[in-house]
N, C-alpha and C positions, 0 to 999 in steps of 0.2 A: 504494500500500500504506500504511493505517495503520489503526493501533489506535482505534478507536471509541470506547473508552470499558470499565466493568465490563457484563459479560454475566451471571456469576452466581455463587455461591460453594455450593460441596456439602461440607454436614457426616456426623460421625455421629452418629445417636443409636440409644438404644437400646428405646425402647417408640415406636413408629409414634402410636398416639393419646395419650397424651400430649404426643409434639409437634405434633401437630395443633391438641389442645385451648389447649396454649400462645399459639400463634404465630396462631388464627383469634379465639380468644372472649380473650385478654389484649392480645394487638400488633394484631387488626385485620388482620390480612395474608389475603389468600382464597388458599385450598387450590385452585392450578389444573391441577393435576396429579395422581393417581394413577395408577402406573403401577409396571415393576421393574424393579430394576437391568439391564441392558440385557447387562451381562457376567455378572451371575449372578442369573438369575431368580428364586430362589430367595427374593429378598427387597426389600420395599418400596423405591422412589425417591417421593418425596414434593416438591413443590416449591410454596413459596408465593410470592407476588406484590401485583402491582396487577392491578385488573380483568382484564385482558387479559396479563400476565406477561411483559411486557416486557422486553428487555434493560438489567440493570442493577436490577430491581425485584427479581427472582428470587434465591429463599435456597432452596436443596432439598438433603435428605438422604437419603441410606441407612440403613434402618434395619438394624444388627445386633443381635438381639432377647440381652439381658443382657449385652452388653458393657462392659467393665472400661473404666472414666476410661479416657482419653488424657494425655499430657502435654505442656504446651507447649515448644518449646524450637526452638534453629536448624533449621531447613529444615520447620519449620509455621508457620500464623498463630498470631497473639496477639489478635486479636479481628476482627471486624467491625462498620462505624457504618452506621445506620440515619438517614437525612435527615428531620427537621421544618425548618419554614420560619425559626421564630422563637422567641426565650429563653420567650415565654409557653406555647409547647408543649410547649416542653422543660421546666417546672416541671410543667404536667397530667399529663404521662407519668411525672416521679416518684410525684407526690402517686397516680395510677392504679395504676402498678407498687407501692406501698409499698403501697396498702389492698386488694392484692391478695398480700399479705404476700411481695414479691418484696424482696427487701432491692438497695436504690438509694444510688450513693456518685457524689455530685456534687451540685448542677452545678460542675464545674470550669471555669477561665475557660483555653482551651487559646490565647487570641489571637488565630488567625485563625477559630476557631470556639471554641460554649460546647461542652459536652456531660455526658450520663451515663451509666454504667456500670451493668450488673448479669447476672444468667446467666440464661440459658435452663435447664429441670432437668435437662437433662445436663453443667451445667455450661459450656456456649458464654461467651464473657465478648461483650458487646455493647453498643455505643455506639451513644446517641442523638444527633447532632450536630446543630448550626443551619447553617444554608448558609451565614453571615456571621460576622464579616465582611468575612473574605478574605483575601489572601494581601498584597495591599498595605500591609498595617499596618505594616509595617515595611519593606519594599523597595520602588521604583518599578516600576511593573507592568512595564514592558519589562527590567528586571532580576533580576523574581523567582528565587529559585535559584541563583545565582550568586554569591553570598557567604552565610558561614556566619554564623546568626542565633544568637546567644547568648539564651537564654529571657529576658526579662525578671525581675531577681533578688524585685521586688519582688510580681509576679502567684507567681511561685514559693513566696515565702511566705505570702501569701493560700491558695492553693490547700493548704495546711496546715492551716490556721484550719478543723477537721472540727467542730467545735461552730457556727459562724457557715454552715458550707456544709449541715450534715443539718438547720437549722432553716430552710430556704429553699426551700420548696416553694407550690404554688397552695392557697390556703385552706378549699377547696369539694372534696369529693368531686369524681371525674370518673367519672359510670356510661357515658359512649356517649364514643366516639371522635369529637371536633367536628373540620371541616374544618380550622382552623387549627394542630393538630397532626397531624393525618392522615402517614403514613410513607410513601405512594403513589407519591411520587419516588424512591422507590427506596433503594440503596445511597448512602451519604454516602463511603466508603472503606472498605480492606481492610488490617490491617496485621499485617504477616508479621516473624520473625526472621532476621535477617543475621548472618554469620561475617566478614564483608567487605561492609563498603558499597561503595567501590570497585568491585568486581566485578559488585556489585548492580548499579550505575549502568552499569558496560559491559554489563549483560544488558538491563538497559531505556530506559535513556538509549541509549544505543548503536545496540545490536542491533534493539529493537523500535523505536526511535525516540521514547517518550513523553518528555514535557518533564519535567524535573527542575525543580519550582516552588518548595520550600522545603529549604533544608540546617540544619538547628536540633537539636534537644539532646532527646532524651526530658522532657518537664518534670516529671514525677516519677523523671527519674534522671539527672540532667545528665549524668553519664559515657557515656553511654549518645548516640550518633547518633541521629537522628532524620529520614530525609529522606521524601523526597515527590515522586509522579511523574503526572504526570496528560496531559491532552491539552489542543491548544490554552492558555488561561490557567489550565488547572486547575480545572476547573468541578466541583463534587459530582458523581460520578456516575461520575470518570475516573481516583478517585484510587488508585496501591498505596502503603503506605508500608511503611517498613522499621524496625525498632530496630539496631542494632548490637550482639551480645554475643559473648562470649570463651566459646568453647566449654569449658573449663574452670568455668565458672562456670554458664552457661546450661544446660548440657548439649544434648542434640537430643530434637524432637520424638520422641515416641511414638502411633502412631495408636490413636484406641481414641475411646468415646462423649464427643460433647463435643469434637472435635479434627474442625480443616477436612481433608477429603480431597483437594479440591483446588478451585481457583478460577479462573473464567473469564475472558477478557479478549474482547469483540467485533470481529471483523471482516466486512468487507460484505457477503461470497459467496464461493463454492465457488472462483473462480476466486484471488481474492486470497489463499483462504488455503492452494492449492498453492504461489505464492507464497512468501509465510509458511514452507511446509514447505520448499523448497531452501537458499531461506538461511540457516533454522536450523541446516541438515541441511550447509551447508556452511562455519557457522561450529563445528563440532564436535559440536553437541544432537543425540542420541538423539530424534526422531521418530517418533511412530506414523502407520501411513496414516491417511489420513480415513475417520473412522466415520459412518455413518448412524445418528443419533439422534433419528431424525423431523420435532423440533421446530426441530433446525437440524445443521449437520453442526461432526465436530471433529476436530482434532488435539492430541495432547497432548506437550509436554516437559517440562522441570523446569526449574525457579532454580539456578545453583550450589549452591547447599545442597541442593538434592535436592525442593524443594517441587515440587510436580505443579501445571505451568501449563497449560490449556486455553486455544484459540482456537477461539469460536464462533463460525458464521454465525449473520448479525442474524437469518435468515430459516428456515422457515417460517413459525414460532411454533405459540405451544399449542392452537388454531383447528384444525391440519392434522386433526385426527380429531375433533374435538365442536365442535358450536359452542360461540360465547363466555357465552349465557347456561347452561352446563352444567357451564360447565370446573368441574374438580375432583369431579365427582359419583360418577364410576362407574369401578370400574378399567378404564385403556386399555392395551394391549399393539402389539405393533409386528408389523406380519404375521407377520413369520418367527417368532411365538414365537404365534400365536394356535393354533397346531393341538392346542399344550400348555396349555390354555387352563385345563382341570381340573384338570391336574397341579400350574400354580402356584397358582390359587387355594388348592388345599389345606394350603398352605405357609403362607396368606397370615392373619392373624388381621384379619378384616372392621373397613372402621374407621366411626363415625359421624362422618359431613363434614357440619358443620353451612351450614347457606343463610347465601352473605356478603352484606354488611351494609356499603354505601357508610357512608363518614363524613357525618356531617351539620354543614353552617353554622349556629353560631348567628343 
C-alpha cells in the first residue's frame, strides 16, 4: 500500500466555457474530458490535462452555473502549482499571463523552488513552480523534514522588493506555448489550510504514510507553519502542503466558484484501495464505498479539518470510452446515465472545445 503521488484536484467554477476558454487557449492544458457530474447530472465535470490526462496532470471542475465566490479558509485549499521545468519559463508565463491582461505577482524566490501567482476568473489562486531546486538547499537529502527550517530572513526581504520582482519578466511577447515552458508534467503541489499541523502530519505522515520533506514557515507569513509531504524524496508531482492558521483569525472554508471541492491522491488499483478503505475506516475516517467513475475508481474521506480527500485508481484512464486522438471532443456519459441522455443535454449549455495544440520546441 502507498500513495503514488497527486491524481487530480476538482474545483468550482461557474461558467463551463469560460473555463475552458481559460485553461485550453491561455494555460495550454487540453480539454480531455466532457462529461457530468456523476452524483448530479445535472451539471458539467470538465477536466483538463496532458495529452492523455494523466494522473497528476489532471485539474477538473464542476460547473455551478452563477455561483457566488467561495472563501478560503481551514478545511479548503489555498491554491494549486502548476510545474514548468525552469526560471526561463516561468518569466514567459508571466510576461504571457500579463499580455493577456491576467495580473501576475512574482517571481518569488520560495528556495526550494521559484514561482508565480495569479487567478483563474473564478478567482482559483495558482502557482507556477520550477521543479528546482529542491529540497536539499538547506537539509541533507537523507534528513529532509526532520528539522524545522527557518525561511531564510534575507530571501524574505527580497521577496518584498515588488518594484525589482513586477519588473522581471521575459522581454519578447510569448504568442505559442514553446516546449521549455510547457505545464504537461502536471501538478507541481496542492496547498491546503491547517487548524493543527500536528494532526495534519498524523493524517499523512502517519496514517497514509507520505514523507514529510520540509517543516518551514509560510515565507510571506513567518507565523504561519509551512510543511510539506510528498512521496519517496518529494518529487513535483507528490507534493500536499499545509499552512497553519488559528481558526479565529482564518476562519473556515466556504464552498462556492473558485474554491477546491476536493483533491485526489493516487493509488495502484481496486485492490489497494479496499485496502486504503479498512484502515481509514479503522482509524476513525468516515468512508465512502468505492464509486465507479469510469476513468478510475474512488473512495472519499476528509482531512481533520473537514477537507474532502479522494483516493484514485491510476487506472482506466480517459481512453476507456474515446480514443486519445478525440478526448475532450464530445460529451461522454457513463452507461447508467446514457438512457437520460436528452434529458441532460438539455440542462447542459453546448460548449466550443477548441482542437489542442502540442507545445512546440524552439
Amino acid at each position: 500500500m502507498k500513495i503514488l503521488g497527486l491524481h487530480h484536484i476538482t474545483v468550482v467554477c461557474s461558467d463551463a466555457q469560460r473555463t475552458v476558454d481559460f485553461y485550453t487557449q491561455i494555460l495550454g492544458q487540453r480539454l480531455i474530458k466532457q462529461t457530468v457530474n456523476f452524483d448530479d447530472p445535472g451539471s458539467y465535470h470538465l477536466y483538463f490535462g496532458d495529452e492523455t490526462g494523466r494522473p497528476g496532470s489532471a485539474i477538473t471542475f464542476f460547473e455551478w452555473p452563477n455561483a457566488r465566490r467561495g472563501r478560503s479558509g481551514i478545511g479548503g485549499t489555498h491554491h494549486f502549482a502548476l510545474r514548468t521545468a525552469g526560471y526561463d519559463g516561468l518569466l514567459k508565463w508571466k510576461r504571457r499571463l500579463t499580455d493577456h491582461q491576467v495580473r501576475v505577482s512574482g517571481p518569488y524566490d520560495r528556495l526550494y523552488f521559484k514561482s508565480i501567482y495569479f487567478r483563474d476568473p473564478d478567482g482559483s489562486i495558482i502557482e507556477i513552480a520550477t521543479d528546482g531546486p529542491g529540497w536539499t538547499m538547506d537539509e541533507e537529502a537523507e534528513k529532509i523534514g526532520t528539522t524545522f527550517r527557518q525561511p531564510p530572513p534575507e530571501m524574505v526581504i527580497n521577496n518584498r522588493d515588488e518594484t525589482r520582482i513586477q519588473a522581471e519578466t521575459w522581454p519578447e511577447p510569448v504568442e505559442r506555448i514553446t516546449g521549455d515552458m510547457a505545464l504537461l508534467n502536471g501538478m507541481h503541489h496542492i496547498s491546503a489550510i491547517s487548524s493543527n499541523i500536528q494532526r495534519t502530519e498524523t493524517f499523512f505522515g502517519e496514517l497514509l504514510g507520505m514523507r514529510r520533506v520540509k517543516m518551514t514557515a509560510n515565507f510571506d507569513d513567518t507565523a504561519s507553519a509551512h510543511w510539506y509531504w510528498g512521496v519517496d524524496d518529494g518529487k513535483p508531482g507528490t507534493l500536499i502542503t499545509y499552512f497553519e492558521r488559528h481558526p479565529a483569525s482564518a476562519g473556515y472554508a466556504q464552498m462556492g466558484a473558485g474554491q477546491t471541492h476536493h483533491f485526489a491522491l493516487a493509488v495502484a488499483d481496486e485492490d489497494e484501495q479496499r485496502e486504503w478503505r479498512e484502515k481509514l475506516m479503522k482509524a476513525g475516517f468516515r468512508v465512502s464505498p468505492i464509486m465507479d467513475r469510469v476513468y478510475f475508481k474512488s473512495i472519499y474521506t476528509s482531512d481533520p479539518d473537514g477537507h474532502i480527500v479522494e483516493l484514485a485508481t491510476v487506472g482506466p484512464g480517459f481512453a476507456a470510452d474515446e480514443p486519445v486522438e478525440s478526448l475532450g471532443g464530445a460529451l461522454k456519459l457513463p452507461p447508467w446515465l446514457e438512457v437520460n441522455r436528452s434529458t441532460i443535454e438539455a440542462y447542459l449549455r453546448p460548449l466550443a472545445a477548441p482542437a489542442w495544440r502540442a507545445p512546440e520546441w524552439s
